[in-house]
N, CA, C and O atoms as a CHARMM CRD file, in Angstrom:
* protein
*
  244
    1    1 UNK  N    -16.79600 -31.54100 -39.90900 PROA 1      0.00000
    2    1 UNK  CA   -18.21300 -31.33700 -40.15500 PROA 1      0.00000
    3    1 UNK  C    -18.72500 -30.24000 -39.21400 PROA 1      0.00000
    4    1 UNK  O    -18.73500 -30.23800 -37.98300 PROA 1      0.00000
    5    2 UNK  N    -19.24700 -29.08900 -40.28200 PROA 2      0.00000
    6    2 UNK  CA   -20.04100 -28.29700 -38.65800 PROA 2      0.00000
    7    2 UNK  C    -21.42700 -28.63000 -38.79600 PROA 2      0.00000
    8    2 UNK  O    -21.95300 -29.28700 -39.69400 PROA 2      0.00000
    9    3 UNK  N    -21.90000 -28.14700 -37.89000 PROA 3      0.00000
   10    3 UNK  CA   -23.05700 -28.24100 -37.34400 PROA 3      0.00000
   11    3 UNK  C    -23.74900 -27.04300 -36.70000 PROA 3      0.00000
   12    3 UNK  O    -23.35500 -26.38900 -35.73400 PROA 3      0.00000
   13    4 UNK  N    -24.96300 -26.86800 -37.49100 PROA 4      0.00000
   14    4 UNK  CA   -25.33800 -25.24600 -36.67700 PROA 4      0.00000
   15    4 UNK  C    -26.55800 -25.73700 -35.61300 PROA 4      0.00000
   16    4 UNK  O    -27.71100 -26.05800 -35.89700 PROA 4      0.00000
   17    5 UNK  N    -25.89800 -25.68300 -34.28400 PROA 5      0.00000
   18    5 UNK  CA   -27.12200 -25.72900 -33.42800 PROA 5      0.00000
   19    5 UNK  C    -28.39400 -24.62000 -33.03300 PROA 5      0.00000
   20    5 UNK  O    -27.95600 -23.49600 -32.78500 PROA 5      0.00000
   21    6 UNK  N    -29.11000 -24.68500 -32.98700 PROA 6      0.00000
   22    6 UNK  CA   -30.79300 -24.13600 -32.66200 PROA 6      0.00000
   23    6 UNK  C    -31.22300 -24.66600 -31.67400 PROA 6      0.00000
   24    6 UNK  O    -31.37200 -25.87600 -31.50600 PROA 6      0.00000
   25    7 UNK  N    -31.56700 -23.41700 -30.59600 PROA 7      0.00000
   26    7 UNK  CA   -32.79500 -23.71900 -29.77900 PROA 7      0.00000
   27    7 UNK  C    -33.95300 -22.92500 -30.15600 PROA 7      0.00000
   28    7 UNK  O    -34.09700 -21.90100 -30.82500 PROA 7      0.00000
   29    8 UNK  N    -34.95300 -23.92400 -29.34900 PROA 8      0.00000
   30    8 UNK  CA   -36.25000 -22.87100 -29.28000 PROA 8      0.00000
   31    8 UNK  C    -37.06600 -23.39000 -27.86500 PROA 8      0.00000
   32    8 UNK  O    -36.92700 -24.53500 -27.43400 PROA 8      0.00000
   33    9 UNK  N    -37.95100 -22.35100 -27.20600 PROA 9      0.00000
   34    9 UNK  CA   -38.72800 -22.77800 -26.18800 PROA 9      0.00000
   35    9 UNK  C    -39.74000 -21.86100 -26.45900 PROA 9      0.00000
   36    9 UNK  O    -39.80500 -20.91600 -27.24600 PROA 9      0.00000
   37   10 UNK  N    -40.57100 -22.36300 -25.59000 PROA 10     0.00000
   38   10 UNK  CA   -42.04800 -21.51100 -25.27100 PROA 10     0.00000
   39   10 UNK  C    -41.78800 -20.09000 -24.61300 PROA 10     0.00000
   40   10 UNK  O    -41.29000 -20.03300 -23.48900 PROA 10     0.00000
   41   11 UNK  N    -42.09800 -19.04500 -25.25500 PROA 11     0.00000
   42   11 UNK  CA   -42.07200 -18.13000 -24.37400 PROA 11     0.00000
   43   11 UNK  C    -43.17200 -17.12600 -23.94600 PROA 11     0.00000
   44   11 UNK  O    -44.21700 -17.32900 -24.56300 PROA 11     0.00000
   45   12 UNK  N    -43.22100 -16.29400 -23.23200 PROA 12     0.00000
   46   12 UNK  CA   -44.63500 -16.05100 -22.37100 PROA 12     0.00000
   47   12 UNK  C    -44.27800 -14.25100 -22.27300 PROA 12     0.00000
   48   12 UNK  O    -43.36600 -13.46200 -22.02300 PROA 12     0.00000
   49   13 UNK  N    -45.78200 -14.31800 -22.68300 PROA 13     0.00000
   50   13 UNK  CA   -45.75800 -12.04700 -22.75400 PROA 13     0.00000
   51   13 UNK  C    -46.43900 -12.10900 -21.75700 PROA 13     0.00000
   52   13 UNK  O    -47.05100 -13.17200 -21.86000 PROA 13     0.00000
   53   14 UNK  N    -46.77100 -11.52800 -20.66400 PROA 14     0.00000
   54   14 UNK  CA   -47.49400 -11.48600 -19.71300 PROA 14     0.00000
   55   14 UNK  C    -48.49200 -10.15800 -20.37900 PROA 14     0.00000
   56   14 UNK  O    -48.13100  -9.24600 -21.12300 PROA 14     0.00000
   57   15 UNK  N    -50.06200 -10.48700 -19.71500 PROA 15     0.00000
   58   15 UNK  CA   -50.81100  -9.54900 -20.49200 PROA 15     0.00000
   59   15 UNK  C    -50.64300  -8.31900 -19.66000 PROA 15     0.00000
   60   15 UNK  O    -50.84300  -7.29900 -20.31900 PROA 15     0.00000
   61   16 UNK  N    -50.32400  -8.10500 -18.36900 PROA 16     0.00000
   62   16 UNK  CA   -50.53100  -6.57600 -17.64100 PROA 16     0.00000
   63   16 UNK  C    -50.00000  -6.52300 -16.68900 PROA 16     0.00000
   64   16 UNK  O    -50.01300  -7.62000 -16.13000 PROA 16     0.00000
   65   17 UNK  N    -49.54100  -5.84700 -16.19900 PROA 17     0.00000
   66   17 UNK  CA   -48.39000  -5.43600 -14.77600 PROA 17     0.00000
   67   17 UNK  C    -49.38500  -4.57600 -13.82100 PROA 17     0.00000
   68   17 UNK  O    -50.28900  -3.78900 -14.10000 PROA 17     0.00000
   69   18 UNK  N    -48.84200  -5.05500 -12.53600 PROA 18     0.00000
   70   18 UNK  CA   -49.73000  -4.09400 -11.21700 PROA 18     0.00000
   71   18 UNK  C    -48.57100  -4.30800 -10.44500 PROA 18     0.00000
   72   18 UNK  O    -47.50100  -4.91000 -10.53200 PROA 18     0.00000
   73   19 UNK  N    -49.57500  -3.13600  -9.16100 PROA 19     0.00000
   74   19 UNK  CA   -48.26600  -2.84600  -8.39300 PROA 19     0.00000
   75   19 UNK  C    -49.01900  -3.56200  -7.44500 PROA 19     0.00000
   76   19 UNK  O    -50.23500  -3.60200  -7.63000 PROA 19     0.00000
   77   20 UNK  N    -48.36900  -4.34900  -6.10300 PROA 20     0.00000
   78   20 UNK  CA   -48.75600  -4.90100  -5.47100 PROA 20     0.00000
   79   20 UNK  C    -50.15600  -4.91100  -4.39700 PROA 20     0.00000
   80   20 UNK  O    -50.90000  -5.83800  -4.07800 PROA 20     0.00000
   81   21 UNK  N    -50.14700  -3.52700  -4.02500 PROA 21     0.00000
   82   21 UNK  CA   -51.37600  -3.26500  -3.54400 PROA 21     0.00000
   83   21 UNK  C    -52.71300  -2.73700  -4.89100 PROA 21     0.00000
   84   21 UNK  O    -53.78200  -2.60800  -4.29400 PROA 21     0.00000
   85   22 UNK  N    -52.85500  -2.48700  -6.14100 PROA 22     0.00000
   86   22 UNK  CA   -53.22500  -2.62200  -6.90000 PROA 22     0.00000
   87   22 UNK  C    -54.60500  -2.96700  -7.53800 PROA 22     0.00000
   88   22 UNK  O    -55.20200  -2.09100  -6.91300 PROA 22     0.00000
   89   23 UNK  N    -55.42400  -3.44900  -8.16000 PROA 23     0.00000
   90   23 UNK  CA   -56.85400  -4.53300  -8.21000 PROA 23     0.00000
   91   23 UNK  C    -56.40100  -4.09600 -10.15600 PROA 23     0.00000
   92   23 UNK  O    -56.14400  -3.07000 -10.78500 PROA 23     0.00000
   93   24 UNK  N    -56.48600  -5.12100 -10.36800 PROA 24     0.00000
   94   24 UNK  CA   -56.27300  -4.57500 -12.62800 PROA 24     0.00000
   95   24 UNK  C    -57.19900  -5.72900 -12.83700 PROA 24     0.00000
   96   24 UNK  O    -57.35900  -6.55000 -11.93500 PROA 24     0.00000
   97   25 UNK  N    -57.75300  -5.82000 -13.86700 PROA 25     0.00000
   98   25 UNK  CA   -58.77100  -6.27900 -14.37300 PROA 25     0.00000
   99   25 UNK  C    -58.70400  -6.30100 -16.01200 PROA 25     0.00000
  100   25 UNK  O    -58.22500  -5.34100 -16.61600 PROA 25     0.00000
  101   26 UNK  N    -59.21400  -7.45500 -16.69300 PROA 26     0.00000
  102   26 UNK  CA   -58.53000  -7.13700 -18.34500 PROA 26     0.00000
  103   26 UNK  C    -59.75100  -8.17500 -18.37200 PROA 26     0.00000
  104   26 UNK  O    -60.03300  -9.27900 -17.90700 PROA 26     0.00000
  105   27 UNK  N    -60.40000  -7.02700 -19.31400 PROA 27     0.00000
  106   27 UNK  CA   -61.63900  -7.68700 -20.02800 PROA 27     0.00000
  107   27 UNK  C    -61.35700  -8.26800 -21.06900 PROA 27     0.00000
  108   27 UNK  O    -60.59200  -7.69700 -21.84600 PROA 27     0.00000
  109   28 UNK  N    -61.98800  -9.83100 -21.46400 PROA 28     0.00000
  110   28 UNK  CA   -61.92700 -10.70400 -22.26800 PROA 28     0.00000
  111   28 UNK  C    -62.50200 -10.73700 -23.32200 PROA 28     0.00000
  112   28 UNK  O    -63.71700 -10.91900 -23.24700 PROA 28     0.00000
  113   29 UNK  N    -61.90300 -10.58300 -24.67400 PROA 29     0.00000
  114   29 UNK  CA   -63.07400 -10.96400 -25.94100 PROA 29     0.00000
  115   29 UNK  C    -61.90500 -11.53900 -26.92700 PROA 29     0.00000
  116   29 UNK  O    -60.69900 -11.61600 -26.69100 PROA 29     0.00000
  117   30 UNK  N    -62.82900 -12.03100 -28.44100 PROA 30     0.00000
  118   30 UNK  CA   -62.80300 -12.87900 -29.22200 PROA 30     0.00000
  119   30 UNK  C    -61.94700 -11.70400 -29.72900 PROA 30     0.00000
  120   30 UNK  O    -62.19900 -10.50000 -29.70800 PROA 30     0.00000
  121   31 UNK  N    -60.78800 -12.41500 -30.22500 PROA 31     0.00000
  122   31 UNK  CA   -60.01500 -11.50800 -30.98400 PROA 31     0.00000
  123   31 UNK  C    -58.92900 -12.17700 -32.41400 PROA 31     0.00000
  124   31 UNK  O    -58.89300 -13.39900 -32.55500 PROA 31     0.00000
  125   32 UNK  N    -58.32400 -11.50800 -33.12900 PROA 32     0.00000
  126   32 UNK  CA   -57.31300 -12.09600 -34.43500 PROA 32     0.00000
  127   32 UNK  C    -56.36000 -13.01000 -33.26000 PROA 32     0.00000
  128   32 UNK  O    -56.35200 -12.51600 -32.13300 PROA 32     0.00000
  129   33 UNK  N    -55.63300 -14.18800 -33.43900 PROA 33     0.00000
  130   33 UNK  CA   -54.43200 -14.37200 -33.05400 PROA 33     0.00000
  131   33 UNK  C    -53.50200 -14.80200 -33.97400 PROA 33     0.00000
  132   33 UNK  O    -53.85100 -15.53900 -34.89600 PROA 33     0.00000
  133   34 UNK  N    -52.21900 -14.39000 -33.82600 PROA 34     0.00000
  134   34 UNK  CA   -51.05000 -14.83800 -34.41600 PROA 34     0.00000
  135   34 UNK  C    -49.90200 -15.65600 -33.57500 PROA 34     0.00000
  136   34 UNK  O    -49.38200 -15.20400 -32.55500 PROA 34     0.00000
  137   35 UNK  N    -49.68100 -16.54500 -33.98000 PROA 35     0.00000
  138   35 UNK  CA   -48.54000 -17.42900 -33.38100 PROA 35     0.00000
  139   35 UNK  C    -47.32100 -17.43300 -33.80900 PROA 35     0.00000
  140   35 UNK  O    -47.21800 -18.03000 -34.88100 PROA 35     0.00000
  141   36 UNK  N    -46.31900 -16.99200 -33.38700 PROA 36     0.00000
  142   36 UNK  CA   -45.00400 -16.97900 -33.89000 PROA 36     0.00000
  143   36 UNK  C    -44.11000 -18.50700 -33.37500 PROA 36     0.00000
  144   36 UNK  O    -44.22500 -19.18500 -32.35300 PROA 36     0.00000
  145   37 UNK  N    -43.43000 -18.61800 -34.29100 PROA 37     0.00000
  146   37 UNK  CA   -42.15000 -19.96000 -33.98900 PROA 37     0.00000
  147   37 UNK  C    -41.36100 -19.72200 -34.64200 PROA 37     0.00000
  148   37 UNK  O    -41.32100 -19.42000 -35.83500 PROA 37     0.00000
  149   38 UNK  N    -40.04600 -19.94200 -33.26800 PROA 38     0.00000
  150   38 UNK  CA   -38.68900 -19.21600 -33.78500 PROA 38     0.00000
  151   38 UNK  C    -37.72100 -20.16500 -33.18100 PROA 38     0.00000
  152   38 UNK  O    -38.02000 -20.90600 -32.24500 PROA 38     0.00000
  153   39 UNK  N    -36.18800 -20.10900 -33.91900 PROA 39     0.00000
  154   39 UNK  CA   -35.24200 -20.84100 -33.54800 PROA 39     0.00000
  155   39 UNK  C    -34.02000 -19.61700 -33.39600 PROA 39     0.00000
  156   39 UNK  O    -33.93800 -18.80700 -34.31900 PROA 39     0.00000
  157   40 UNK  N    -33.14600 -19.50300 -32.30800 PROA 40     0.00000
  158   40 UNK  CA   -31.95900 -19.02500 -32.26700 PROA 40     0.00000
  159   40 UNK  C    -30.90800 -19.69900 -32.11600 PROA 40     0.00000
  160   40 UNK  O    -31.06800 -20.86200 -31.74600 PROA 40     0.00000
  161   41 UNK  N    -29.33300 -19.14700 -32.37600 PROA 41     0.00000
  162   41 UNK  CA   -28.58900 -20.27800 -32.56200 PROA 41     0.00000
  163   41 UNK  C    -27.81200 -19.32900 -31.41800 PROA 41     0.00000
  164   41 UNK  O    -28.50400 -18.45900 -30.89000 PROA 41     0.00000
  165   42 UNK  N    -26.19600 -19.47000 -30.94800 PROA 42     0.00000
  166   42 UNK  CA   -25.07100 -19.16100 -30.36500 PROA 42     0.00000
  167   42 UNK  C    -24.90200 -18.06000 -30.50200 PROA 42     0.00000
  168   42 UNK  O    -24.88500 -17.29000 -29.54100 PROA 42     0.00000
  169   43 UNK  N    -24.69800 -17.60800 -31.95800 PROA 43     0.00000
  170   43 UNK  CA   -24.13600 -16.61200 -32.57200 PROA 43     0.00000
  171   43 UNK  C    -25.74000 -15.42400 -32.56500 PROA 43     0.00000
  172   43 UNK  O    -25.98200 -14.35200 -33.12000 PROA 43     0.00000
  173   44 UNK  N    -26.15500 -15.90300 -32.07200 PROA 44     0.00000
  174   44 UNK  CA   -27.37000 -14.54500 -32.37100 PROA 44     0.00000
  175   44 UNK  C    -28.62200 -14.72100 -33.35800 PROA 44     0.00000
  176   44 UNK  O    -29.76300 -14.26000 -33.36200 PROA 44     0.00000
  177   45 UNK  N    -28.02300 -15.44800 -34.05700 PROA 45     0.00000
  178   45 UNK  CA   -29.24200 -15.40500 -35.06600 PROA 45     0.00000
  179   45 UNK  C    -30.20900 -16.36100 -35.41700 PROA 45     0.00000
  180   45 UNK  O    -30.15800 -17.58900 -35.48600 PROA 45     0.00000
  181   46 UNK  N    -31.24500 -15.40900 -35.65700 PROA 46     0.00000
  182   46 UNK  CA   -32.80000 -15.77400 -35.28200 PROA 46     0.00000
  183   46 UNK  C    -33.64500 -16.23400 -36.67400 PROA 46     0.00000
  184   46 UNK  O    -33.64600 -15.71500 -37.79000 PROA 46     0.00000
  185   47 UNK  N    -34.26300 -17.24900 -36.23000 PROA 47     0.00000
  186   47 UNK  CA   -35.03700 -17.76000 -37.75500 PROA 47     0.00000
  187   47 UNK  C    -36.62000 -17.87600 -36.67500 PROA 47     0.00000
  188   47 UNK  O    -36.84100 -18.39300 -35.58000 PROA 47     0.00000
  189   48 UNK  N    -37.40700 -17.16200 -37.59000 PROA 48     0.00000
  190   48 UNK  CA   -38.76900 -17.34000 -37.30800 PROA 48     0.00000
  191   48 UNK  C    -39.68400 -17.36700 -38.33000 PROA 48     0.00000
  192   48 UNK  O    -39.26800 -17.22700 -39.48000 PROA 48     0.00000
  193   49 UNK  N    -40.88500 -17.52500 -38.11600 PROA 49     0.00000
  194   49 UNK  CA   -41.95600 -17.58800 -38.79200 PROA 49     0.00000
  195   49 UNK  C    -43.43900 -17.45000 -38.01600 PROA 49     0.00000
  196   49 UNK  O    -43.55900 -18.01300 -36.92800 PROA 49     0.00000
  197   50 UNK  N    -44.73100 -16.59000 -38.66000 PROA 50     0.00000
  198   50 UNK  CA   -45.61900 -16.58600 -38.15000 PROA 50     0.00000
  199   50 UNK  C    -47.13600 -16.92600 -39.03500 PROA 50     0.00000
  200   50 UNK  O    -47.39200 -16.78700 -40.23100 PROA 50     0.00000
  201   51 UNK  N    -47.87700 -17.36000 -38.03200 PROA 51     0.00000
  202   51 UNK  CA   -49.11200 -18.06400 -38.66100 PROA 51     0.00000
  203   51 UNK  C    -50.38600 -17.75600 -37.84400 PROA 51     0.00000
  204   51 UNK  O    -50.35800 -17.61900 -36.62100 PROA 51     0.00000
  205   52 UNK  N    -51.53400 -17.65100 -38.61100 PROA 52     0.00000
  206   52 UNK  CA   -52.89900 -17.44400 -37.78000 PROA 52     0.00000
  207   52 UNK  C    -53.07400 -18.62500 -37.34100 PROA 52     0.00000
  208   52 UNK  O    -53.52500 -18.54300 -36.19900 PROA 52     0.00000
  209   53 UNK  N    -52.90100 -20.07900 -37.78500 PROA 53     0.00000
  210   53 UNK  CA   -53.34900 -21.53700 -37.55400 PROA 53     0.00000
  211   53 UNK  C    -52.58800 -21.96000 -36.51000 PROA 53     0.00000
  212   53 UNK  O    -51.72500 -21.18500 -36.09600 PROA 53     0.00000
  213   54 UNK  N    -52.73800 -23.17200 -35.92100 PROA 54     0.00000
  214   54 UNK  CA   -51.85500 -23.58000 -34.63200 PROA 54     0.00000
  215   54 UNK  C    -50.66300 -24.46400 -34.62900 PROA 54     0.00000
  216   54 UNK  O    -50.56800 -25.65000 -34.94400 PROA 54     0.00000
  217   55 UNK  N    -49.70700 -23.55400 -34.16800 PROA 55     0.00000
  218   55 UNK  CA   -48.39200 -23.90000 -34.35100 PROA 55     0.00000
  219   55 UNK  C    -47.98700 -25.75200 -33.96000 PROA 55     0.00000
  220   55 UNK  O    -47.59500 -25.99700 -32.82000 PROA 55     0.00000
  221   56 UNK  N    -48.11200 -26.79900 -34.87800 PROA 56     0.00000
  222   56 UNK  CA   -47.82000 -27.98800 -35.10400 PROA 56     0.00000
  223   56 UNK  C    -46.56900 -28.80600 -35.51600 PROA 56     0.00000
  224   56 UNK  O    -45.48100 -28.34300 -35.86000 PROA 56     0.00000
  225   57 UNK  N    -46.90300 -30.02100 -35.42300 PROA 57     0.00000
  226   57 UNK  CA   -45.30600 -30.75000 -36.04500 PROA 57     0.00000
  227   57 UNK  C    -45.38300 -30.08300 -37.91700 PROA 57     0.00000
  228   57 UNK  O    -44.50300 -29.47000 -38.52100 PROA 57     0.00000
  229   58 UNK  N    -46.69200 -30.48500 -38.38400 PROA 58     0.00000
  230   58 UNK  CA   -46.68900 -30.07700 -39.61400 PROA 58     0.00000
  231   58 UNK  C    -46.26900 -28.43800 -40.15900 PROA 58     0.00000
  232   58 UNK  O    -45.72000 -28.05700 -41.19300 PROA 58     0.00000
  233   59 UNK  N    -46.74200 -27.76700 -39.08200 PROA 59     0.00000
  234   59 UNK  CA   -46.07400 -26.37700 -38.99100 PROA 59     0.00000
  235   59 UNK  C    -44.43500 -26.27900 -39.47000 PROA 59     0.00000
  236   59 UNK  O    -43.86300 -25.99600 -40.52300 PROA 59     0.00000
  237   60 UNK  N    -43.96200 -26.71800 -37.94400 PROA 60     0.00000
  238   60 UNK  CA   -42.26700 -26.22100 -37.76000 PROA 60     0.00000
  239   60 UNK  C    -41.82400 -27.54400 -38.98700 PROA 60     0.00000
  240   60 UNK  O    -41.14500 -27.04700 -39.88500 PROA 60     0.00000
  241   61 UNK  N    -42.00600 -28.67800 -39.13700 PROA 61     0.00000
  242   61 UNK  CA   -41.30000 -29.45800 -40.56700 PROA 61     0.00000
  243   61 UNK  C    -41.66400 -28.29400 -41.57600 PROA 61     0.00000
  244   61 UNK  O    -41.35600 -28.38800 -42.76400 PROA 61     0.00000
C-alpha cells in the first residue's frame, strides 16, 4: 500500500526589512486580502489553493 504523505504549516512574509540602526514605518489601511493553503509532499510537489474568505476546516475538506 503506498501512501502519499503531505505537510503543511503556517507560513509568514514579513512586511519590510531595515537595517539595524534604521526607523521604517508602514502605513496601515483597509485593503483586498487573499489567503493561500497549500500542502507539499517529499518529492516536491505542491498542491495549493487560494481564497478571499478565511481559510477553515470547511475550506481545506
Amino acid at each position: 500500500m503506498e501512501m502519499n504523505l503531505m505537510y503543511a504549516a503556517q507560513g509568514y512574509v514579513p512586511y519590510g526589512w531595515q537595517f539595524p540602526d534604521e526607523e521604517v514605518s508602514i502605513l496601515s489601511e483597509k485593503a483586498h486580502k487573499i489567503n493561500c493553503w497549500g500542502f507539499i509532499n517529499r518529492q516536491g510537489k505542491y498542491y495549493w489553493k487560494t481564497t478571499e474568505q478565511p481559510v477553515d476546516a470547511e475550506f481545506i475538506l
